[in-house]
C-alpha positions, -999 to 999 in steps of 0.1 A, spaced: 0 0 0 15 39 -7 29 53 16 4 85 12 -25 58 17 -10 45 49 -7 81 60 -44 90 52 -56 61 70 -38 72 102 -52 105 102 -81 93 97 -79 69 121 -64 88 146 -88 117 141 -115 94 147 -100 78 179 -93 114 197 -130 128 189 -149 98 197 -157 114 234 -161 151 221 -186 138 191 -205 123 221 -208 149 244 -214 177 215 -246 149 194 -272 179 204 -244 207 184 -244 212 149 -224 187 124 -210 200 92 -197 182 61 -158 195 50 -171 221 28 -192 237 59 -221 221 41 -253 229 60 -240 263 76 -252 293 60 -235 323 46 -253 356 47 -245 361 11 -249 334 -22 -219 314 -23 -201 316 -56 -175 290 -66 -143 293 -85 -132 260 -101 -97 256 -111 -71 228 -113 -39 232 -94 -14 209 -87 -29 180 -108 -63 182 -87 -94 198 -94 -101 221 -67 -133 245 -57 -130 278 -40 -160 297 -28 -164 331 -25 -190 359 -19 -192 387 -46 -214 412 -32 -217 442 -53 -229 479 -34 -261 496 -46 -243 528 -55 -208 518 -69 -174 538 -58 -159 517 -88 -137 504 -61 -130 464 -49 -122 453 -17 -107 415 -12 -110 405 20 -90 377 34 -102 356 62 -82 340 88 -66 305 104 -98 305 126 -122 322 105 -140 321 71 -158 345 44 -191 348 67 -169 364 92 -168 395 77 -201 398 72 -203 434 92 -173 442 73 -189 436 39 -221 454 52 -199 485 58 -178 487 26 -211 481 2 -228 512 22 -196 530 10 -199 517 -24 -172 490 -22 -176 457 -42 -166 437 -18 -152 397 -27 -144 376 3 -123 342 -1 -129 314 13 -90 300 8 -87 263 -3 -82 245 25 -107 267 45 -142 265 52 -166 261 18 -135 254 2 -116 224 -11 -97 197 13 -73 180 -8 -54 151 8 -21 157 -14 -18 197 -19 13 215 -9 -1 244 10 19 281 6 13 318 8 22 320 -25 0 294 -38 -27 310 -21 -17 340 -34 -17 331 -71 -49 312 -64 -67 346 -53 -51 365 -82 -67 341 -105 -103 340 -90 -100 378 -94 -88 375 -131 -117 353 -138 -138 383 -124 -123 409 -146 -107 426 -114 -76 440 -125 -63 454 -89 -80 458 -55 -79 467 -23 -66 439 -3 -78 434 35 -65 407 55 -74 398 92 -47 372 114 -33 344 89 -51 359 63 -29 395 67 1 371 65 -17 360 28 -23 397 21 15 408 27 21 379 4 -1 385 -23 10 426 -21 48 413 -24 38 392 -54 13 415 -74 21 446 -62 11 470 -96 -24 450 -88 -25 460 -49 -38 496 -45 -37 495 -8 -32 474 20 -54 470 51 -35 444 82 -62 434 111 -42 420 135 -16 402 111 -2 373 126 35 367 112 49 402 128 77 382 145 94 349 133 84 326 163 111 302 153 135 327 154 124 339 186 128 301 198 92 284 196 102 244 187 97 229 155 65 206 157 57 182 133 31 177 110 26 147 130 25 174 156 -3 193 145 -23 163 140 -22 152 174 -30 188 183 -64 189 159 -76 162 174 -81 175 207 -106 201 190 -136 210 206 -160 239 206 -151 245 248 -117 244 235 -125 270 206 -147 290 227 -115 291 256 -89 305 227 -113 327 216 -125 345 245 -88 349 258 -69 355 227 -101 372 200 -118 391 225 -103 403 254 -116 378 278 -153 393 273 -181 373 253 -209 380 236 -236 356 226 -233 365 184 -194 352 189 -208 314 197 -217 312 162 -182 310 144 -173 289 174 -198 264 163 -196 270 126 -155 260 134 -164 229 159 -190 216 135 -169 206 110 -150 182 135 -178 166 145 -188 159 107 -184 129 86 -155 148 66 -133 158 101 -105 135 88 -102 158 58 -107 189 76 -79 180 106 -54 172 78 -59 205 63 -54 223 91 -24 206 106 -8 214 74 -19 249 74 -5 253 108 28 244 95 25 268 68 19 295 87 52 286 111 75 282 83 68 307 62 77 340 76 68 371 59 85 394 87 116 396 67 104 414 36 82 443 56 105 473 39 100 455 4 58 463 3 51 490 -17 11 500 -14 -2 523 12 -8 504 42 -31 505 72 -21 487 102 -48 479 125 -38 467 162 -56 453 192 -30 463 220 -47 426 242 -41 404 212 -15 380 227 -15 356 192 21 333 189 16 302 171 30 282 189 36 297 218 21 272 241 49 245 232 74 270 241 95 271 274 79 299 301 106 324 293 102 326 256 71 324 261 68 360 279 85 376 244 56 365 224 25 381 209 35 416 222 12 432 196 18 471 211 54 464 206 48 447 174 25 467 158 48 498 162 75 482 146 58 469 118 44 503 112 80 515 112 93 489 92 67 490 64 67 520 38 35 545 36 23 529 71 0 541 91 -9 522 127 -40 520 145 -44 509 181 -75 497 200 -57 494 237 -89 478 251 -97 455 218 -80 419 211 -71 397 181 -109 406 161 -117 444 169 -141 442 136 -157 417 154 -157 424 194 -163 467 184 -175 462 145 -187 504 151 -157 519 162 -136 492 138 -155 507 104 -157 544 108 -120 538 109 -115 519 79 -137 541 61 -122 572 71 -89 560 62 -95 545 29 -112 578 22 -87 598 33 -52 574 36 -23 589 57 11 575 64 31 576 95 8 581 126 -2 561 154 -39 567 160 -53 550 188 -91 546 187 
């Protein structure tokens, strides 16, 4: 038997074995299928298909077009822990401003494809946005990206920057090189073992801390169980797999080298109580203190990044356009109406 089979089998396996007592406690909680079937996005879900690396994949993706056109686009990128419908209040905003506004759900992600043999990179996932775009006719755009997915944006700005006109960062993981810093090589192996020990009280736990502050609100249990259900469904091998190999992605691929190389405007938005370090947890106690300094990082990036310009919510964590979606907007808005470089607001 391949070796690939053998592999799948485990995961499968072993994915199976380590959820059998969460899928019994959670049988009254929603179960999804890989492709989040049976959860609901607030928009129609569009699907780019497109072969890549010998497979035939499916992206999904919500084009939602303003009554009153700016004849501007905003991309927005989701995150590790997130998907298109996050940004629903996001996409609300920017069409009442006259922004057409297409939000990505990445391969590998959400409504997306799984694939079992797919070598996952920024770049990949780069070139694979720039090519749903081109099938759209959207020549440039304004590219948002929120935690991994302001890693993807720094990326896809790096690689197409004459089709970038500016860059917006909300709470970009990858402004420190935790390897660097000394956070352990794990494993892919590694990450499996860590996925199955998914749960939504597990989600909900990371989320209150790290998203929002250590405050809750009841709307936020919603992309807690749109992210548990799809380990309690039929396709949580396929899903696990993904995610274990996204992880390592994200902790070998820095981007934090090639800050003084992006070229668009950029706004930097900052939640001074984000603590985010992947990672961090399987790091000793005194590296572990250096982590996920977001004031400390954010400034820097904002430094190190041409035609910056840094905002800071000091009482806001890793989602402030979740947790304060008001105060979050009017700032976008005023500053993609108005874009300035070099100041630290703090909102």
């Amino acid at each position: 038997m391949p070796l690939k089979t053998l592999f799948h089998i485990a995961v499968a396996a072993t994915v199976a074995l380590g959820s059998s007592n969460a899928l019994a406690q959670s049988a009254a909680e929603p179960a999804y299928g890989p492709e989040l079937q049976g959860f609901d996005y607030p928009y129609p879900v569009e699907h780019y298909r497109f072969s890549s690396q010998g497979q035939e994949l499916d992206m999904a993706y919500l084009d939602v077009k303003p009554a009153t056109p700016n004849g501007q686009t905003a991309v927005l990128l989701h995150g590790k822990n997130f998907c298109a419908a996050t940004w629903d209040g996001t996409i609300k905003a920017l069409n009442g401003a006259g922004y057409r506004v297409i939000a990505m759900d990445q391969i590998g992600f959400c409504k997306s494809s799984k694939p079992e043999r797919y070598q996952f990179t920024f770049q990949q996932l780069a070139g694979n946005s720039r090519a749903l775009l081109a099938s759209l006719g959207i020549a440039h755009s304004i590219m948002v990206g929120h935690s991994t997915g302001g890693m993807l944006a720094m990326r896809y700005a790096l690689m197409y920057p004459e089709a970038t006109d500016r860059l917006v960062l909300v709470d970009p993981i990858g402004l420190e090189d935790w390897k660097a810093k000394g956070v352990p090589w794990l494993s892919l192996d590694g990450w499996m073992q860590r996925e199955t020990r998914v749960t939504a009280d597990s989600i909900r736990a990371y989320e209150r801390a790290t998203y929002y502050a250590d405050t809750w609100d009841a709307s936020y249990e919603t992309w807690v169980q749109m992210l548990a259900g799809m380990y309690r469904g039929p396709g949580r091998a396929a899903v696990a797999s993904s995610s274990a190999r996204l992880y390592d992605m994200i902790a070998t691929q820095p981007v934090f080298y090639e800050f003084e190389q992006i070229k668009p405007p950029t706004l930097l938005f900052v939640g001074d109580k984000d603590t985010t370090a992947i990672g961090k947890d399987t790091a000793s106690p005194e590296i572990r203190k250096t982590l996920g300094n977001y004031p400390v990082l954010g400034k820097e990036a904002a430094q190190r990044i041409p035609h910056a310009q840094l905002i800071e919510f000091p009482d806001l964590g890793h989602s402030p356009q979740i947790q304060a979606p008001a105060r979050f907007h009017e700032a976008l808005l005023g500053w993609l109406q108005h874009p300035e470089t070099g100041a630290t607001l703090v909102k």
